[in-house]
C-alpha positions, 0 to 999 in steps of 0.5 A: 497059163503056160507064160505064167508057169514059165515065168515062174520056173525062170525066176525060180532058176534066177533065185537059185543062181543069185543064192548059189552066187552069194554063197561062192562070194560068202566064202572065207578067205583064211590068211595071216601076213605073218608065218606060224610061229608055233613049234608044235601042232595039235592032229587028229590021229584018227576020225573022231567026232567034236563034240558040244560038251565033254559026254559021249552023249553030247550032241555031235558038232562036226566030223573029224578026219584023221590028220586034221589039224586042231587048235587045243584050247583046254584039256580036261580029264579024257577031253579035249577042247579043241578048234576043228580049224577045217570047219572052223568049230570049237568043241570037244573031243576024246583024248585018244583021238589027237596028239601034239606033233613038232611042225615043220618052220617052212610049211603048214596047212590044216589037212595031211594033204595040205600040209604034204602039198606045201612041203612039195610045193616050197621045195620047187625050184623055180621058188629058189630065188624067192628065198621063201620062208614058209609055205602055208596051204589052207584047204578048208578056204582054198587058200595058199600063203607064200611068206618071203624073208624080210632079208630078200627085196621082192617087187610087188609086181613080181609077187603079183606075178608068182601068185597068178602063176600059182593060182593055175598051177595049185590046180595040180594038186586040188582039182576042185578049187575053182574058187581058189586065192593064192597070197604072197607076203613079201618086202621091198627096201621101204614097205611090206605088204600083202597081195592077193591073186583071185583070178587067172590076172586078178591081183589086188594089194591087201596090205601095205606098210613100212617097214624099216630095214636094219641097218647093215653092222659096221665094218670094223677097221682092226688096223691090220690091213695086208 
């Protein structure tokens, strides 16, 4: 009897493991090979709640923070339907809850302190000669983007290195990352690509494309020389 009720307690705790596993594994990662483009960006100024519908009466959706970033959909009377891009939901949510701001073209991320961290983080300098355009720091996914310039040559495997080496480091900011990804998006003189740290040394290459250079303009001889 009591080998039986251990046997049941033990896959129990296997179960458990295995549902707490997927669930880890399940997680989103939220990326885009390519810099945001958008010169101005929708924050919530205060914490409110999404709604289902535009009432006061409708059934709450999710709870919004003061400095969470919206995605606006569609405004209608004292309403705002919105994206709440920190759970993913859309619904809505009370006009005097949110406001357009300018974005900063160098770095980005769905939270205040997401948004403060990329600003502190692209403007280390052992970044410099990465010449980065931007710095994207996702926390609802645990996510951090760095964009390099299509006019600098960076190596694949040096942008494997910088994003392991970043893969520690953002540690200092969220302590509570332990699933945590860190992308770098860069260009060589034929291709741009896409890869991914996971992992303390985990790298993988996402993406890879060509990618034709401009051509360099043409000297253009005045017939003046010295």
């Amino acid at each position: 009897m009591k080998n039986t009720a251990l046997l049941v307690v033990v896959a129990a705790i296997c179960l458990c493991l295995v549902c707490c596993k997927s669930e880890v594994e399940s997680k989103s990662i939220v990326f885009s090979s390519d810099p945001p483009k958008d010169d101005e960006l929708c924050l919530a100024t205060m914490d409110a709640l999404l709604l289902e519908s535009p009432s006061d009466d409708s059934q709450v959706l999710t709870q919004v923070r003061e400095g969470d970033h919206l995605n606006l959909l569609e405004v209608q009377d004292k309403w705002g339907k919105a994206t709440h891009t920190p759970s993913g939901m859309t619904g809505w949510i009370h006009s005097g809850a949110w406001t357009m701001r300018k974005q900063s073209k160098f770095w980005s991320g769905d939270t205040v302190k997401a948004r403060t961290v990329a600003n502190k983080i692209y403007l280390a300098s052992d970044l410099d000669p990465l010449q980065l355009i931007h710095i994207k720091v996702h926390e609802g996914s645990h996510t951090m983007t760095l964009y390099g310039s299509p006019e600098n040559i960076v190596d694949v495997e040096t942008a494997k290195r910088t994003a392991c080496q970043w893969h520690t480091r953002i540690n200092e900011y969220f302590t509570n990352w332990s699933e945590r990804s860190i992308v770098f998006v860069g260009y060589t003189e034929t291709e741009h690509y896409t890869v991914m740290c996971h992992g303390e040394l985990e790298t993988s290459v996402i993406e890879r494309k060509p990618y034709d250079r401009p051509a360099a303009p043409a000297v253009v001889d005045d017939g003046e020389g010295i």
